[in-house]
N, C-alpha and C positions, 0 to 999 in steps of 0.2 A: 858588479851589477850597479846600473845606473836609476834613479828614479826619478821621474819628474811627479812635481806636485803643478796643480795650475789651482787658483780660486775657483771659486762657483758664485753666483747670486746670490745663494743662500749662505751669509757669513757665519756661521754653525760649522759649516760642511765646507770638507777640502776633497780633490778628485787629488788621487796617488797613482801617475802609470809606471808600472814596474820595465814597460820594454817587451812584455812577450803574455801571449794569454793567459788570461786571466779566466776568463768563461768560455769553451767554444761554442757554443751556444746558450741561448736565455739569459736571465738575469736571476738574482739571488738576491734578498730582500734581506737583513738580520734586524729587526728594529730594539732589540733587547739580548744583553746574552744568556739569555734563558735559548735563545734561540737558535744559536750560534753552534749547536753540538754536533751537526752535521756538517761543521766548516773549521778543518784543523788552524787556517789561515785567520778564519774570524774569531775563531778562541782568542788566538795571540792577539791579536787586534785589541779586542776588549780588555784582555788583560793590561793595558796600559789604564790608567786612569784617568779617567774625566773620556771616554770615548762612550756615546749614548747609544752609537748605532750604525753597521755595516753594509755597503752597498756593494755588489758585486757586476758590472758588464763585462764585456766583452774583453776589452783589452784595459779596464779600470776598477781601481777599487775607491770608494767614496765614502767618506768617513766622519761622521758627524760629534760632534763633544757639546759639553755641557756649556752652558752661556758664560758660564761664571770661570771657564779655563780659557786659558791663554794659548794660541796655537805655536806661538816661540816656544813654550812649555812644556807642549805632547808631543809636534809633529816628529822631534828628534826619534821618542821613542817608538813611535808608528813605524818613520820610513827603518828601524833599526829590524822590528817586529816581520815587517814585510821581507824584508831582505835576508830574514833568518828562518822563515819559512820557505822563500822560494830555494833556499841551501841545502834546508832539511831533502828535499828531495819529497817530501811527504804530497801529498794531493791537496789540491784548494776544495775537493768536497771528497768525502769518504765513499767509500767504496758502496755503491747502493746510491747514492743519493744523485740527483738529480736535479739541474737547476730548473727553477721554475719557468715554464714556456711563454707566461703573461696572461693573455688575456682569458677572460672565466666565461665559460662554455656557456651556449643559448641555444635554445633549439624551442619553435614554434613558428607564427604565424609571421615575426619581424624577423627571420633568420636571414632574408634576403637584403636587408639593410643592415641589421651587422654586420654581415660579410662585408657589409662597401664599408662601415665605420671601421672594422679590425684594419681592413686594408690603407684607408686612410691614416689610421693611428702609427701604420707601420712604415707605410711611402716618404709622410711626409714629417711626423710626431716626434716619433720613436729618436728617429735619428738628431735631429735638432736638440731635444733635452739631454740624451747621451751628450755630445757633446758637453752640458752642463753639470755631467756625474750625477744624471736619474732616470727618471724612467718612467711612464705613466702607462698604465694597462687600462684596458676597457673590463668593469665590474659589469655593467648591465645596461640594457635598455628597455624602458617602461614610458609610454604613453608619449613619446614624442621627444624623454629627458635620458639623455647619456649619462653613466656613472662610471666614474673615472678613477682608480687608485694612484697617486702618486708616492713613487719610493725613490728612493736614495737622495741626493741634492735637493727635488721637487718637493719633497715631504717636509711640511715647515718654514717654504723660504716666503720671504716675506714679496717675493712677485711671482706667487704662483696661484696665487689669484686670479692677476692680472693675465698671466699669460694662458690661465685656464677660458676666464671670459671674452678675454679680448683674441686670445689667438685661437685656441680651436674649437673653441663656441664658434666661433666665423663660418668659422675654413668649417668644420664640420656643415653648418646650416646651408653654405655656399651651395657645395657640392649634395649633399641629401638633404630636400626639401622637409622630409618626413622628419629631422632632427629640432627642435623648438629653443632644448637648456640642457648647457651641460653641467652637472654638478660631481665634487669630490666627494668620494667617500672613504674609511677610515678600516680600512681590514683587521 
């Protein structure tokens, strides 16, 4: 088994593809391993030291460590961790669990403009920050202001700010007039 690692934005967080799925659908959030008990894959992760927190897509897992660790340091023992799970043969989420589908349910008078924000999030959003090992889901919408969760890579990087106000603050207001600010929130 071969793995590739690539950087992200976010120097914390490294994106690790193992080669073969990872999620077949959704994505999986672990921000702490308190968290992590429903993911035999992000147990082992964690248990490396200096790892603060596990990201699961598609075909990546994105892994974030402590500032003050060196990634010459862990990554040996990460890509080791990964490659002894996908051996075990065991499952990347336990039997019952289910990855999370993203975006958090709305239903009233703005459902019709959700619809076009989820859809946007997902066209055009979704894909672009995957590439950067994260993920941003739509928390809410209130009075004209989108709320946005960022996880894995996205969560902490120091241009996600930027790429929250400047990129889909836009792109959202472009296309849905009824959109005003989008802001992050903190699950």
């Amino acid at each position: 088994m071969f793995i590739q690692t690539e950087s992200t934005p976010n120097p914390a967080t490294l994106k690790f593809l193992p080669g073969q799925t990872v999620l077949p659908v959704g994505t999986a959030d672990f921000p702490t391993a308190d968290t992590a008990q429903k993911s035999p894959l992000a147990q082992r992760i964690f248990a490396v030291s200096g790892v603060t927190g596990v990201f699961f897509g598609n075909d990546f897992v994105t892994v974030t460590k402590q500032e003050s660790v060196e990634w010459d340091h862990i990554k040996p023992a990460i890509l080791g961790a990964v490659m002894e799970h996908y051996q075990s043969g065991q499952p990347v989420m336990d039997d019952g669990s289910t990855a999370d589908s993203g975006h958090a349910e709305h239903s009233g008078e703005d459902s019709e403009i959700v619809d076009q924000i989820k859809e946007l999030l997902d066209s055009r959003v979704r894909p672009a920050v995957a590439q950067d090992g994260g993920d941003i889901t739509f928390h809410g919408f209130e009075r004209g202001v989108v709320y946005l969760h960022m996880q894995g890579a996205c969560a902490g990087c120091p241009s996600s700010t930027l790429t929250l106000k400047m990129g889909i603050e836009n792109l959202l207001r472009h296309y849905i007039p009824e959109v005003t600010e989008v802001r992050p929130v903190a699950v």
